[in-house]
C-alpha positions as CSV (number, residue, x, y, z in Angstrom):
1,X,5.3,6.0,-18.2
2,X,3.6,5.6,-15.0
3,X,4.5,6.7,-11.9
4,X,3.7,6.3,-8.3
5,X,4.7,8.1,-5.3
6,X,3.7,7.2,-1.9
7,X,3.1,10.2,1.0
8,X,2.7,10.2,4.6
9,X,4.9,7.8,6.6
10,X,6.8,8.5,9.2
11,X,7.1,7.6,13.2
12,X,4.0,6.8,14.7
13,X,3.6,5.4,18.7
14,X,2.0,1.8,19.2
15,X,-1.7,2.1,19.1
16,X,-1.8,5.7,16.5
17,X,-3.3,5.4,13.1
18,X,-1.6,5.9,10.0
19,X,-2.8,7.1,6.4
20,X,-1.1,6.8,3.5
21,X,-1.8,8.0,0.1
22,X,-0.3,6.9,-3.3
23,X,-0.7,9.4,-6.4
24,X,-0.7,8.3,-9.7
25,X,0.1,9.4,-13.2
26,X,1.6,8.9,-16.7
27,X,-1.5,6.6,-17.3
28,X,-4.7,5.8,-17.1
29,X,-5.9,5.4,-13.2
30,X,-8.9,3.6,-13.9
31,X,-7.3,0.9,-16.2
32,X,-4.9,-0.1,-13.1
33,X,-5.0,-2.4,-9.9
34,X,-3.4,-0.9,-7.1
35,X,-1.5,-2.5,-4.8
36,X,-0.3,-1.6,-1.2
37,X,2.8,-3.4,-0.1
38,X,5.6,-3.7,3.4
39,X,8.9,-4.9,3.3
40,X,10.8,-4.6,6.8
41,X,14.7,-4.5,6.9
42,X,15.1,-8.4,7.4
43,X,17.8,-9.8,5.4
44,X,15.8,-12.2,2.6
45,X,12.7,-10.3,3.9
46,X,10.2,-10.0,0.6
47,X,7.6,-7.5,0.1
48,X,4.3,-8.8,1.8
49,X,0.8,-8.2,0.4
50,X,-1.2,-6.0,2.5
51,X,-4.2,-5.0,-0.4
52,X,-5.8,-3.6,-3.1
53,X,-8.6,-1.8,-5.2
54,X,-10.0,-2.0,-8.8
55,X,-11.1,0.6,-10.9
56,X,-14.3,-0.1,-9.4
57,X,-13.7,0.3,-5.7
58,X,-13.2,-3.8,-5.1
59,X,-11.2,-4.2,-2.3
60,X,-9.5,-7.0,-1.0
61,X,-7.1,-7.0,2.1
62,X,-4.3,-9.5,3.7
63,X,-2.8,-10.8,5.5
64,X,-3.7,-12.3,8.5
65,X,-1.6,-9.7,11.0
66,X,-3.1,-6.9,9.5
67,X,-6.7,-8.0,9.1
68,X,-9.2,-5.5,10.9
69,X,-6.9,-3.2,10.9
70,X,-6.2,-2.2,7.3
71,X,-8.5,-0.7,4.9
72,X,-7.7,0.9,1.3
73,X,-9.9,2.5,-0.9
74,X,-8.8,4.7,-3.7
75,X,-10.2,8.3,-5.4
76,X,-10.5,7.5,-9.2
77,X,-10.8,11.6,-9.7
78,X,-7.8,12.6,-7.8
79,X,-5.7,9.8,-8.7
80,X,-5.0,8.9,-5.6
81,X,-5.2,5.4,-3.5
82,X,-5.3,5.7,0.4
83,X,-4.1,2.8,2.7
84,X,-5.6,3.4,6.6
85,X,-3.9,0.9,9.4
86,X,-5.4,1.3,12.9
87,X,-3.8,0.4,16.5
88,X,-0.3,0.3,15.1
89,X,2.0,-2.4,16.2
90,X,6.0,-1.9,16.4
91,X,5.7,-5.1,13.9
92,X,4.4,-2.7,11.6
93,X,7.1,-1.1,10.7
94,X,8.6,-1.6,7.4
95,X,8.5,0.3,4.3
96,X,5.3,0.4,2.6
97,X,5.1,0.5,-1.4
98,X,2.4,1.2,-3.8
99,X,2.0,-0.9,-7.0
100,X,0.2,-0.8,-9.9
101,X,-0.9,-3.9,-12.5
102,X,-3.3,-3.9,-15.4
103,X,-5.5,-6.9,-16.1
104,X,-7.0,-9.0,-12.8
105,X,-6.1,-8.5,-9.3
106,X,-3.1,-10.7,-8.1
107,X,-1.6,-10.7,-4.6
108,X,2.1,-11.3,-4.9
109,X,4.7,-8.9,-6.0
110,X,6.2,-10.2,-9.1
111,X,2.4,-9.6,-10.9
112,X,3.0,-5.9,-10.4
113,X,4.7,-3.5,-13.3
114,X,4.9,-0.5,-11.8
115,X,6.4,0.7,-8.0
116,X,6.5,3.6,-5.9
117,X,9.7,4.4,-4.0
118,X,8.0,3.6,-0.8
119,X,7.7,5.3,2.4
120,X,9.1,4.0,5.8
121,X,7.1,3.7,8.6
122,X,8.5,3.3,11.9
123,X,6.2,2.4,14.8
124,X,8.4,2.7,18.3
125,X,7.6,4.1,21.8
């Protein structure tokens, strides 16, 4: 069964950097898309695409509020994918999920099998 766990949120001031890391196991890394993933505390609010990597280090990011800020990249040998977001914004907080999907990269949730329990991520003065 795979399984995902996400690591280092927490409260960050506007403008810090943040790095999280998602470790993987009970499968085959290299087989799986990851997905990074932020849902804030809005009723009705849905988890929101924020990127991913392929087994081969293809990368694609979104969306729009997040672009130049974000970048993820993943270690095949330590199972492990990293999501890096730069000049926080108190908009950015939300809880941020790791996701894993076999077969093609897709951008939306409901395409993705496996979840982490997510990390929150507060950004506040």
């Amino acid at each position: 069964q795979v399984h995902l766990v996400e690591s280092g949120g927490g409260l960050r001031s506007p403008g810090e950097s943040l790095r999280l890391s998602c470790v993987f196991s009970g499968g085959t890394f290299q087989d799986y898309v990851i997905g990074w993933f932020r849902q804030t505390q809005t009723p009705g609010a849905e988890r929101e695409f924020l990127g991913l990597v392929d087994w081969s280090g293809l990368s694609a990011v979104s969306p729009d509020s997040v672009q130049g800020r974000l970048t993820v990249s993943r270690d095949n040998a330590k199972n492990t994918m990293y999501l890096t977001m730069d000049n926080l914004k108190p908009e950015d907080t939300a809880v941020y999920y790791c996701a894993a999907r076999t077969g093609a990269p897709r951008y939306s949730a409901e395409n993705y099998n496996y979840w982490g329990p997510g990390t929150q991520v507060t950004v506040s003065s």
